[in-house]
PDB file of the backbone (N, CA, C, O) and the ligand in Angstrom, with CONECT records:
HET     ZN  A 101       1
ATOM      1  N   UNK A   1      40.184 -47.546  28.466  1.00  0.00           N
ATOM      2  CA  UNK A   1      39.842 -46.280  27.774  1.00  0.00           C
ATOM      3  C   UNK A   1      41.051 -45.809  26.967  1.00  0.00           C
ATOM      4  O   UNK A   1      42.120 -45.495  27.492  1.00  0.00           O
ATOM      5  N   UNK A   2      40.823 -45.783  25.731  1.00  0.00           N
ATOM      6  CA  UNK A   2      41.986 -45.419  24.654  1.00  0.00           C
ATOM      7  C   UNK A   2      42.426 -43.686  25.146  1.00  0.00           C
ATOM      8  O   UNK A   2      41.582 -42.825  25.393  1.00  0.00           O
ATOM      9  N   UNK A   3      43.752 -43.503  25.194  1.00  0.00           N
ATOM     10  CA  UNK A   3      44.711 -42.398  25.463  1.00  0.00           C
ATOM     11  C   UNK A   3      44.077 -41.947  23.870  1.00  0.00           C
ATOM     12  O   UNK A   3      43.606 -42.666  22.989  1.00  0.00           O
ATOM     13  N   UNK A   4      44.266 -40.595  23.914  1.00  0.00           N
ATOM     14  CA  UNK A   4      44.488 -39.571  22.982  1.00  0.00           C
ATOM     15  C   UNK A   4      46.062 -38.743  22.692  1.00  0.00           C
ATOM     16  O   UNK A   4      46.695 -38.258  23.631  1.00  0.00           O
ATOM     17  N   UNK A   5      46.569 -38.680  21.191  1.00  0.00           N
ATOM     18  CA  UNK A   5      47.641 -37.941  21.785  1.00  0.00           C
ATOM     19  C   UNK A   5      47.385 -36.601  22.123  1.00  0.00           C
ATOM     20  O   UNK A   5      46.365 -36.006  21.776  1.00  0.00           O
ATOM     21  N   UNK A   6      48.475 -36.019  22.931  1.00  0.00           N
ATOM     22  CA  UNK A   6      48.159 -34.827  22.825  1.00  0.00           C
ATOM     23  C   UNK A   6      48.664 -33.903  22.270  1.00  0.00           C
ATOM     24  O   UNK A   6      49.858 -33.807  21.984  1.00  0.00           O
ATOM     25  N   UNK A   7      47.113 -32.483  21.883  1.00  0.00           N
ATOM     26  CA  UNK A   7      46.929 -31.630  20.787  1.00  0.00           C
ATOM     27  C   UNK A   7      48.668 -30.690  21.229  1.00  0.00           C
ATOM     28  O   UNK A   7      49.497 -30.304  20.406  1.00  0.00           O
ATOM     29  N   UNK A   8      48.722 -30.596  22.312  1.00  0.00           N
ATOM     30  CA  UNK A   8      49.501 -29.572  22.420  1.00  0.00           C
ATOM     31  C   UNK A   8      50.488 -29.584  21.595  1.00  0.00           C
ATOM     32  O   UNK A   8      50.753 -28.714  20.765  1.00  0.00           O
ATOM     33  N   UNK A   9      51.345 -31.069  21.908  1.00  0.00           N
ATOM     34  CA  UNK A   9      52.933 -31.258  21.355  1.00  0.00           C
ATOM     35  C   UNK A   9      52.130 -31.769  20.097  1.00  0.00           C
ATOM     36  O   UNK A   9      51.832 -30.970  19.209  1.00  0.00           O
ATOM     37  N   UNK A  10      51.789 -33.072  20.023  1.00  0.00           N
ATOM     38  CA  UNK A  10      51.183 -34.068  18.926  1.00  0.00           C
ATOM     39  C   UNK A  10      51.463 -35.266  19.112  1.00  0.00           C
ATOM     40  O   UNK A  10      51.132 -36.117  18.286  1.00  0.00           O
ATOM     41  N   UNK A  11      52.315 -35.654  20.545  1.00  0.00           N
ATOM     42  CA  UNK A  11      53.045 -36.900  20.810  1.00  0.00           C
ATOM     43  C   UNK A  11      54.455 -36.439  21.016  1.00  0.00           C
ATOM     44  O   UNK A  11      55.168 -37.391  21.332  1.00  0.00           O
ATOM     45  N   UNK A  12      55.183 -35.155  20.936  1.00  0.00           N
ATOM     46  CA  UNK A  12      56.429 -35.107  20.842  1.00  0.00           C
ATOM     47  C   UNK A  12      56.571 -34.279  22.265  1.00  0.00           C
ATOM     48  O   UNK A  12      56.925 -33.119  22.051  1.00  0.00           O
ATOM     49  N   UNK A  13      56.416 -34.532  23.425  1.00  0.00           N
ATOM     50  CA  UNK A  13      56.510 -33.731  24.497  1.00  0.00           C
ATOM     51  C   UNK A  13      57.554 -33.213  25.357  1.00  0.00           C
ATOM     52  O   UNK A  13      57.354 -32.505  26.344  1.00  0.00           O
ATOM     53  N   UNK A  14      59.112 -33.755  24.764  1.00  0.00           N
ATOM     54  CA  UNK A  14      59.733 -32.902  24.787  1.00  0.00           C
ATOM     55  C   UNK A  14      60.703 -32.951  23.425  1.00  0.00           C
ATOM     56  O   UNK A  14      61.151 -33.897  22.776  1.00  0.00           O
ATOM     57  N   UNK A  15      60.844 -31.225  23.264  1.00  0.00           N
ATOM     58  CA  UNK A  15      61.212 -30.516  22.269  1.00  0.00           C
ATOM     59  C   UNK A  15      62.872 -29.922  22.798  1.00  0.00           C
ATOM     60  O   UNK A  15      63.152 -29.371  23.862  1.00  0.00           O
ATOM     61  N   UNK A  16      63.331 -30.094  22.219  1.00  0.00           N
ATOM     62  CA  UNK A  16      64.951 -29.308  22.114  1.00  0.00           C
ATOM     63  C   UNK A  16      64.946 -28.239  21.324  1.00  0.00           C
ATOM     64  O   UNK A  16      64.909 -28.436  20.110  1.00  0.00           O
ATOM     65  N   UNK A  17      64.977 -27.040  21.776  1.00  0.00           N
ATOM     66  CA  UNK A  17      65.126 -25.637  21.150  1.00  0.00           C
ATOM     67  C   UNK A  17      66.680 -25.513  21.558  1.00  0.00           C
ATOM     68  O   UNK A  17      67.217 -25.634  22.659  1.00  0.00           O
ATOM     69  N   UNK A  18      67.256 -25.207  20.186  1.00  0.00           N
ATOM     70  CA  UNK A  18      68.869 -24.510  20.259  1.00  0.00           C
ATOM     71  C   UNK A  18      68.779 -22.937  20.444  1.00  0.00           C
ATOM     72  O   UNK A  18      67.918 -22.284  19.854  1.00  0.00           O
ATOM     73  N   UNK A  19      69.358 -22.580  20.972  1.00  0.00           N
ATOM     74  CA  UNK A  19      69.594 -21.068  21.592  1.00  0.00           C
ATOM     75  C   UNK A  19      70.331 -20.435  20.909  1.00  0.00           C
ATOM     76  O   UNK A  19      70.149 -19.227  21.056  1.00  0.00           O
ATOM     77  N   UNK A  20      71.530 -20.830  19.823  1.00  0.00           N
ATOM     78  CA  UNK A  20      71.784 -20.215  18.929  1.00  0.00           C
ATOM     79  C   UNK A  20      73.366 -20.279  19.668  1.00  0.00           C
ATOM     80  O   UNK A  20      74.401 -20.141  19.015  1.00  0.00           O
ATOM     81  N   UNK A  21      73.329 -20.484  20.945  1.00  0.00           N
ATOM     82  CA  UNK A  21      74.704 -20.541  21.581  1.00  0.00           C
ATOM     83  C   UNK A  21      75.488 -21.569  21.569  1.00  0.00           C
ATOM     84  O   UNK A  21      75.013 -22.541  20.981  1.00  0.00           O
ATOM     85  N   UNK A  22      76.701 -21.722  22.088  1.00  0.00           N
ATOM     86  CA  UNK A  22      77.783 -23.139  21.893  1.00  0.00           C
ATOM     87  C   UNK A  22      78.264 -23.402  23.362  1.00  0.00           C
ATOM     88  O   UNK A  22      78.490 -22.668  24.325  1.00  0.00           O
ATOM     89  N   UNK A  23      78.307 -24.297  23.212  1.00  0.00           N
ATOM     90  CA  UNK A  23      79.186 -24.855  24.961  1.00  0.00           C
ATOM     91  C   UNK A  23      80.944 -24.649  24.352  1.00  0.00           C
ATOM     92  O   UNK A  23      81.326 -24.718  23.183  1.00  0.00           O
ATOM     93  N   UNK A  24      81.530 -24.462  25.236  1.00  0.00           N
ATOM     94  CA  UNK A  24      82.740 -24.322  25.307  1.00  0.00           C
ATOM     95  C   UNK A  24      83.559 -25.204  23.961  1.00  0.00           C
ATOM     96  O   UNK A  24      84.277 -24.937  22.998  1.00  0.00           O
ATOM     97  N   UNK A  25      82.793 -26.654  24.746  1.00  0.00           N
ATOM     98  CA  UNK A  25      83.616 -27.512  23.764  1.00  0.00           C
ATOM     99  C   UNK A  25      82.881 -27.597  22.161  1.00  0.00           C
ATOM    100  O   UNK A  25      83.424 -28.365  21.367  1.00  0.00           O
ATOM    101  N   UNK A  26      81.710 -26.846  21.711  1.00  0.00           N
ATOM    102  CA  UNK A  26      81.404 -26.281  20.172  1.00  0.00           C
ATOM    103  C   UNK A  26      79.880 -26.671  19.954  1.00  0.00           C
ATOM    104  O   UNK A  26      79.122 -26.258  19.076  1.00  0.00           O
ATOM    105  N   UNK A  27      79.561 -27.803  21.240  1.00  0.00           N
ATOM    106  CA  UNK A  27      78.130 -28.372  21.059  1.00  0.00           C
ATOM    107  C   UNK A  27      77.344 -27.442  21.062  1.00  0.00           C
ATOM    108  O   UNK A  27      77.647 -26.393  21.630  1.00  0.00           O
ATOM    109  N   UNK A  28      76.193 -27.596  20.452  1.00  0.00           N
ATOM    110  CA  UNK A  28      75.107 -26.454  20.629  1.00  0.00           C
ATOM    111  C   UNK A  28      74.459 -26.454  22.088  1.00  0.00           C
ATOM    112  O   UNK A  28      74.760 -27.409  22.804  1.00  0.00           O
ATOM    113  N   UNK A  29      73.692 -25.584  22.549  1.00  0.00           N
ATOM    114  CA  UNK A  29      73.046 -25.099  23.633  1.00  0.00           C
ATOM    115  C   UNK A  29      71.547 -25.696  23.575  1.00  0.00           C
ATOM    116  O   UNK A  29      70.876 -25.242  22.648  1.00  0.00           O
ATOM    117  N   UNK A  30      71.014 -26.484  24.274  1.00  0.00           N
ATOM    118  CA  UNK A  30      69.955 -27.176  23.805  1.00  0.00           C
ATOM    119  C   UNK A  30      68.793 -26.480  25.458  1.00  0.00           C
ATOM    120  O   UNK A  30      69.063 -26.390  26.656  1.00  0.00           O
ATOM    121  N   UNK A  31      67.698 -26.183  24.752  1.00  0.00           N
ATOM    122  CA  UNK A  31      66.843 -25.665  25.974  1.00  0.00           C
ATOM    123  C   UNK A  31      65.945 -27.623  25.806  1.00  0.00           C
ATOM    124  O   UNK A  31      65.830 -28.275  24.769  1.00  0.00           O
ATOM    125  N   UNK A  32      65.508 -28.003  27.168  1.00  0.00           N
ATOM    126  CA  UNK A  32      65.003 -29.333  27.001  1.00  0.00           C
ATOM    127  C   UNK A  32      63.139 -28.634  27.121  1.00  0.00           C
ATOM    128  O   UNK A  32      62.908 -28.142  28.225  1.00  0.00           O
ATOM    129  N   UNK A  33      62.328 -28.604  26.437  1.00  0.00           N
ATOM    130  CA  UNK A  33      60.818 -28.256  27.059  1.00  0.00           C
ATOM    131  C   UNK A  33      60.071 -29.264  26.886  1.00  0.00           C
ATOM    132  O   UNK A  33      59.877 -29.854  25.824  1.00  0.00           O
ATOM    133  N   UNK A  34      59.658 -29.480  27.846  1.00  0.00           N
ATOM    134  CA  UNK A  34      58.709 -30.759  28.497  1.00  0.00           C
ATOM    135  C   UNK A  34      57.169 -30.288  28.231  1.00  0.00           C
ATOM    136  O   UNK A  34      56.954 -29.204  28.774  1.00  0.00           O
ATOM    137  N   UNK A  35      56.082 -30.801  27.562  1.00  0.00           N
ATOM    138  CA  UNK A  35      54.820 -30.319  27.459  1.00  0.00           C
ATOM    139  C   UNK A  35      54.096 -30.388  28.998  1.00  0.00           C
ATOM    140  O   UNK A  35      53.866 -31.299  29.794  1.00  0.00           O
ATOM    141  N   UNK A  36      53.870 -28.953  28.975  1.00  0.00           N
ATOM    142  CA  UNK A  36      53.251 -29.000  30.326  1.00  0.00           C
ATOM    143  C   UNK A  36      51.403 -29.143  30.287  1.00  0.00           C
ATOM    144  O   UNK A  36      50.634 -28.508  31.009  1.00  0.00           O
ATOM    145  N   UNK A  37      51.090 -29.982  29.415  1.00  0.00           N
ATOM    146  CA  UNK A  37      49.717 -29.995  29.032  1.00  0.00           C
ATOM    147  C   UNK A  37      49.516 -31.989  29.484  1.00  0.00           C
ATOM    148  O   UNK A  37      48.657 -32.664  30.052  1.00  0.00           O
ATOM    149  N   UNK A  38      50.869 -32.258  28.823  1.00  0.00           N
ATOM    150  CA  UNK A  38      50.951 -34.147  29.393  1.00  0.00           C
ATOM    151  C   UNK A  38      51.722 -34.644  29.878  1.00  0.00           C
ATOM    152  O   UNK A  38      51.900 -35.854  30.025  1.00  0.00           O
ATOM    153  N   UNK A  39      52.688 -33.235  30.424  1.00  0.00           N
ATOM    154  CA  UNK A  39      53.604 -33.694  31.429  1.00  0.00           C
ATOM    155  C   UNK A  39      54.511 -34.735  30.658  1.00  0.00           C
ATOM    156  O   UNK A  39      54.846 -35.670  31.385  1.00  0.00           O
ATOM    157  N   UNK A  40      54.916 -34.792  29.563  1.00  0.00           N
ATOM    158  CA  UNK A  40      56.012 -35.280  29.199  1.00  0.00           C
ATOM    159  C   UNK A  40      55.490 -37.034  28.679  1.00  0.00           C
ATOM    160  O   UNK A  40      56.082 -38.111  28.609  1.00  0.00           O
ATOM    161  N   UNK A  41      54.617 -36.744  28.503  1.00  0.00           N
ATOM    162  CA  UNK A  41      54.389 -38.294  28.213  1.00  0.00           C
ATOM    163  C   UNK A  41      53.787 -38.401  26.745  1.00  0.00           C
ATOM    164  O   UNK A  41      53.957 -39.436  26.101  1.00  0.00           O
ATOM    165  N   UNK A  42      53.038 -37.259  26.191  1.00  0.00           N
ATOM    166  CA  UNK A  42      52.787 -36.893  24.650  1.00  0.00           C
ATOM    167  C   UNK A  42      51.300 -37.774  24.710  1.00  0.00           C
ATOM    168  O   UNK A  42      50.864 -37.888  23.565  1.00  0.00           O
ATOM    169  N   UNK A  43      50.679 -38.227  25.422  1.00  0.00           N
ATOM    170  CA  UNK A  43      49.602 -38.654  25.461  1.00  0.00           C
ATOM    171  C   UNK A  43      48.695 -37.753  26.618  1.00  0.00           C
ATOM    172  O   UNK A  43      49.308 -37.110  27.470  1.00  0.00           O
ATOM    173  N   UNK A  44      47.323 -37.755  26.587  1.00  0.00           N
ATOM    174  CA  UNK A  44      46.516 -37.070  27.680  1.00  0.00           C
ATOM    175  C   UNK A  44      44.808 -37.896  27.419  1.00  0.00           C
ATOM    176  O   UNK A  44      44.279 -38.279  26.376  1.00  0.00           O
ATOM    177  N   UNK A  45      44.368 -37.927  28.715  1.00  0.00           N
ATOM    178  CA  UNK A  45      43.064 -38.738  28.608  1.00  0.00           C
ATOM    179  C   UNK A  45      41.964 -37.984  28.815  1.00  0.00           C
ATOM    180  O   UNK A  45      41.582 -37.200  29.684  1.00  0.00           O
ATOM    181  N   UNK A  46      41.425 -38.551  27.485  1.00  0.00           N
ATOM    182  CA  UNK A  46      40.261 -37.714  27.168  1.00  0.00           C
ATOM    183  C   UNK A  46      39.177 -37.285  27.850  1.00  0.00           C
ATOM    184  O   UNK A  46      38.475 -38.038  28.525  1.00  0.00           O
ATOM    185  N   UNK A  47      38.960 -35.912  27.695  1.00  0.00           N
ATOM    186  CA  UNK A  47      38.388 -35.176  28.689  1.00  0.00           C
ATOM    187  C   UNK A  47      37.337 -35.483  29.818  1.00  0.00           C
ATOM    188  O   UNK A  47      36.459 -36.077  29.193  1.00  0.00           O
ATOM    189  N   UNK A  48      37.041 -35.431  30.778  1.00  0.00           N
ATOM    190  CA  UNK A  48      36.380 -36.093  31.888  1.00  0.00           C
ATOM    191  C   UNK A  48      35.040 -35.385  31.727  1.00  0.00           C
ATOM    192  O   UNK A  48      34.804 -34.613  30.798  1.00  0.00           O
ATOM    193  N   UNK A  49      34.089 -35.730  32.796  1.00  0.00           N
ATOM    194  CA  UNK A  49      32.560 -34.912  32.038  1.00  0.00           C
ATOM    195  C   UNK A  49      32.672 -33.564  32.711  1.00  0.00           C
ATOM    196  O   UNK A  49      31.705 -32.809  32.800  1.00  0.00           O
ATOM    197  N   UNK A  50      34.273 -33.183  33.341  1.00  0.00           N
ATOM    198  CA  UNK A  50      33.739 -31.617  33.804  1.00  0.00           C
ATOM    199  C   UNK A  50      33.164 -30.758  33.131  1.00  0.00           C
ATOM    200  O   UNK A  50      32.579 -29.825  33.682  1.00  0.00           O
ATOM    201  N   UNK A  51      33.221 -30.927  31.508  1.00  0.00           N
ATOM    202  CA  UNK A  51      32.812 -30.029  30.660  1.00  0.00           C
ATOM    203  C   UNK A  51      31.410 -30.136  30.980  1.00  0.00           C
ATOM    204  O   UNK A  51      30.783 -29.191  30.502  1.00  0.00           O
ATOM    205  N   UNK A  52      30.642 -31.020  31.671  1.00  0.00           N
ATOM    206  CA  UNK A  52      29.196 -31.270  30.948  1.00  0.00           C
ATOM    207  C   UNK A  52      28.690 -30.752  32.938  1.00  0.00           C
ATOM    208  O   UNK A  52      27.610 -31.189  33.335  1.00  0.00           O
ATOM    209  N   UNK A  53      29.279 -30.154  33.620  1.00  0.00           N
ATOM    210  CA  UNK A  53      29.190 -29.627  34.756  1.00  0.00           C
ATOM    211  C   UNK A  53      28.733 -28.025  35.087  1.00  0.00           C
ATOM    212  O   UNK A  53      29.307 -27.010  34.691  1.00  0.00           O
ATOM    213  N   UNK A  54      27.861 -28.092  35.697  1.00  0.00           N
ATOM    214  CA  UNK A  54      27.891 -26.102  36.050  1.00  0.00           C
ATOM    215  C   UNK A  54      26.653 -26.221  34.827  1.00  0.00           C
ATOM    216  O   UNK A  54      25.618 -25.930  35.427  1.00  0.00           O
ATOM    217  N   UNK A  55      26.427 -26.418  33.876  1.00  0.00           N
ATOM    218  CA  UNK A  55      25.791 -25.406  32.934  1.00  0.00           C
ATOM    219  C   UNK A  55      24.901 -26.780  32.096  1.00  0.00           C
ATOM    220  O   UNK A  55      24.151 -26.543  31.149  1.00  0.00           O
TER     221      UNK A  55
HETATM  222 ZN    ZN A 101      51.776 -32.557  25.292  1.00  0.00          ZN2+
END
């Protein structure tokens, strides 16, 4: 079953946001965010039939 990427990131699941701050030695301040939609893998498998459940 073919992976989908996922919508959240687009495939890029983790992102480096700079904080605008410096480490001592001048590097920038890097926040690491991990997509919490594919858990870091930028792929997610396409939706299961819960949708087609209940209703
Ligand atoms: Zn993602």
């Amino acid at each position: 079953m073919p992976r989908a990427i996922c919508r959240e990131c687009g495939g890029f699941p983790v992102v480096s946001i700079t904080t605008g701050e410096r480490h001592l030695d001048g590097s920038r301040v890097l926040l690491h965010v991990v997509c919490r939609t594919c858990n870091g893998t930028g792929l997610i498998l396409p939706a299961p039939a819960l949708s087609q459940t209940g209703r």
